[in-house]
N, C-alpha and C positions, 0 to 999 in steps of 0.2 A: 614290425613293431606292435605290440598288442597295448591295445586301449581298454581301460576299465570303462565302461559304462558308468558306474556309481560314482566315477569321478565329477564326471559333468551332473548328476544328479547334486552330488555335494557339495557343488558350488553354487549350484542354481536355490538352494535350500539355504547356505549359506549367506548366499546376495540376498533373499528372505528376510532372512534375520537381521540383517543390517539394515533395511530398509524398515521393518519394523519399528528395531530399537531408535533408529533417526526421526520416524513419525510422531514414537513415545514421548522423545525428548523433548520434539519439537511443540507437542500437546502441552507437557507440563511445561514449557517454558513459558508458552501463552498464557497457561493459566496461573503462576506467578505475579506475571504481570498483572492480569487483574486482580485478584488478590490482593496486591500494591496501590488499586488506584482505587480498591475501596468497593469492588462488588463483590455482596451477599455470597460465602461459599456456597450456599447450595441451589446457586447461581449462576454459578462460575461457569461450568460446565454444558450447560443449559445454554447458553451466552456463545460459549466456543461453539456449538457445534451448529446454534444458526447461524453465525458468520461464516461457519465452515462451507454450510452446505448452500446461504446465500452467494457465496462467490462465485457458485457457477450462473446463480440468474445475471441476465444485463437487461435492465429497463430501457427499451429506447425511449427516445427522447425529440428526436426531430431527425431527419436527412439534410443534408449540406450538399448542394451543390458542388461538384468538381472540375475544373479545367481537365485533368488527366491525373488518371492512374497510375500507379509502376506495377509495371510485371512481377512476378513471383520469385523474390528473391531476396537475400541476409541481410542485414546493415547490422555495424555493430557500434555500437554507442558506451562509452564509459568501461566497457572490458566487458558489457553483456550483449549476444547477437540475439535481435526479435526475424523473426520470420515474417514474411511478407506475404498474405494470400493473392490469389486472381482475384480479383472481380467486374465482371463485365458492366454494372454501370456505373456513369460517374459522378458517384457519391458518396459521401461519410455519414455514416450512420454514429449517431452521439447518442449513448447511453451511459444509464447511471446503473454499478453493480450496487446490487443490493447488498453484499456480506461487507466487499470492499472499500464500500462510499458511504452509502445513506445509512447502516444500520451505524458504523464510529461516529457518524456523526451526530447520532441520536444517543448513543452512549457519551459523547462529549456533552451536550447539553444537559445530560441527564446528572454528569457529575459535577458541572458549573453548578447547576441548584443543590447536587449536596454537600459541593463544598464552599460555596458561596465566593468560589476566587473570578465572580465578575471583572470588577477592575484589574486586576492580578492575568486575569486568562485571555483578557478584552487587550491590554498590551502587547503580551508574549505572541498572542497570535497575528496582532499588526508586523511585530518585527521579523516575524517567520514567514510572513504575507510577502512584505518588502523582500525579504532574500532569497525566498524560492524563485519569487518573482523573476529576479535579476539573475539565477541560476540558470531558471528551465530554459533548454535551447532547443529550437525546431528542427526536428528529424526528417528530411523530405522518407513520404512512406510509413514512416510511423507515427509521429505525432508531436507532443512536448513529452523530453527527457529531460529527469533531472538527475544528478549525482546520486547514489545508491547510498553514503552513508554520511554525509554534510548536511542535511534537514534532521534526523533524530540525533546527531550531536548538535545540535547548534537549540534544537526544543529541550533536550536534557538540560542544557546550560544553562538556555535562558530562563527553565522551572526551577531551578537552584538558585538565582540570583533573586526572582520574583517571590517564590513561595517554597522558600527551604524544608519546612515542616511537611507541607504538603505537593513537595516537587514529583512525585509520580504521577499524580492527577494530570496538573498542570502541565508534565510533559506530555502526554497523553492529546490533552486538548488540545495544543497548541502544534504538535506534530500533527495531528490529524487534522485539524480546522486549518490551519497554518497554510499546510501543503494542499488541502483543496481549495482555498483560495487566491492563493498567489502562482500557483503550478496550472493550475487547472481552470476554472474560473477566471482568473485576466488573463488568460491567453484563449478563451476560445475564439477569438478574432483571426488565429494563427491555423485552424485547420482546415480553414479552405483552399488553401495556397500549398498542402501536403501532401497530397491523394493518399491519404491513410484512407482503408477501405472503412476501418470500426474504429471511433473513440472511445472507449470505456472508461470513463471516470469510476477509477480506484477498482478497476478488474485488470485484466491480463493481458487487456490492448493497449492502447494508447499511454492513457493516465494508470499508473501502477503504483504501487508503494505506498498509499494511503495508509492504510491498515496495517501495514509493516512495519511504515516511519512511529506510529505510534507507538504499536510497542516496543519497537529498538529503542525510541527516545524512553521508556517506562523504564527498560532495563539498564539503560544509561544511567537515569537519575540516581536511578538504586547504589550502584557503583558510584557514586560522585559524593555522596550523601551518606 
C-alpha cells in the first residue's frame, strides 16, 4: 500500500492552523470581555498578555504539613481529570498565581473605584462567597473543586439583578473576588487533610478557574443584558 508523506505533513500543518485559529479566538474573546468591563483599549492587550504570561508564575506562600501523600495518578472530578505528581515530602506547598489570582484581583479592585459599585460589588460577592462556599468539595489529592460553570452563571445573574447598567464590571468582580473567597480562602483549613502536593490559588493546581469564572461570568452578563 503506498503512503504519501505530504499526507502526514498536511495534517500536521493543518492541526497548526486549528490550533492557531482556537488561540485567535480565544485572545479576542478575552479581550472582549475587557473591553466590557471598562479597560482603556490601548490596554486591553497589554492587560492580556501579563495575565497571560503571569500564569505560569506561582508565588509560594507557606508549606503545610501532610499525614500522607497519594501516589501518581488521575482523579476525575465534575467530567475534568487533574493528574497527580510524586512527591517525596510530606507537604503542600500553597501558592498564589500571579496572572490567575492576584493580578484579577487587583483588576477587580481597580474597577470597584472606577465604577464605584462598592455596596453593589460588596453584596454580590458575599452571595458568590456563600455558594461557592457550599459548592467546593474536597478532592483527596488535589484540593477544593468546584463545578466548571455554576460560579460565572450564578455572578452573571447576580450582576444583572444588582447593577444592570453596569453588569459586566460587577460580574467580573464578583466571579473573581467571589470564587477566591468562598472556594479558596474558607477552605484552606481543608488542605491538610488532602495530600495535594501544590495548592495554586487561581493557577493550574489546586485552586483554578479564578480568572476564567471571571470572564465567563463577563460574557454571560453580556448575553443576559
Amino acid at each position: 500500500m503506498f503512503f504519501n508523506p505530504l499526507t502526514f505533513l498536511f495534517m500536521v500543518i493543518f492541526f497548526l492552523l486549528v490550533l492557531f485559529f482556537f488561540i485567535i479566538i480565544q485572545v479576542n474573546v478575552i479581550a472582549l470581555a475587557f473591553a466590557k468591563i471598562g479597560i482603556p483599549s490601548h490596554y486591553i492587550f497589554t492587560a492580556l498578555f501579563a495575565i497571560l504570561l503571569g500564569s505560569f508564575i506561582n508565588i509560594p506562600v507557606k508549606k503545610i504539613p501532610q499525614d500522607s501523600l497519594l501516589e501518581e495518578r488521575w482523579v476525575s472530578f465534575f467530567g475534568f481529570r487533574h493528574a497527580i505528581p510524586v512527591r517525596k515530602k510530606k507537604e503542600t506547598v500553597l501558592a498564589i498565581n500571579l496572572g490567575g489570582a492576584l493580578m484579577p484581583c487587583l483588576l477587580s479592585v481597580y474597577l470597584l473605584g472606577k465604577t464605584g459599585l462598592w455596596v453593589q460589588g460588596l453584596a454580590a460577592t458575599a452571595i458568590m462567597a456563600l455558594i461557592t462556599f457550599r459548592l467546593a468539595r474536597p478532592v483527596k489529592g488535589v484540593g477544593i473543586a468546584l463545578p466548571a460553570f455554576i460560579p460565572p452563571i450564578l455572578a452573571a445573574l447576580l450582576s444583572v439583578i444588582f447593577a444592570y447598567d453596569q453588569a459586566p464590571a460587577l460580574a467580573y468582580i464578583s466571579g473573581t473576588l467571589g470564587s477566591l473567597i468562598g472556594a479558596d480562602i474558607l477552605n484552606l483549613g481543608k488542605i491538610k487533610n488532602l495530600g495535594a502536593p501544590v495548592a495554586s490559588i487561581g493557577g493550574a493546581g489546586t485552586f483554578d478557574g479564578i480568572f476564567l469564572n471571571g470572564i465567563m461570568a463577563v460574557l454571560l452578563s453580556i448575553i443576559l443584558t
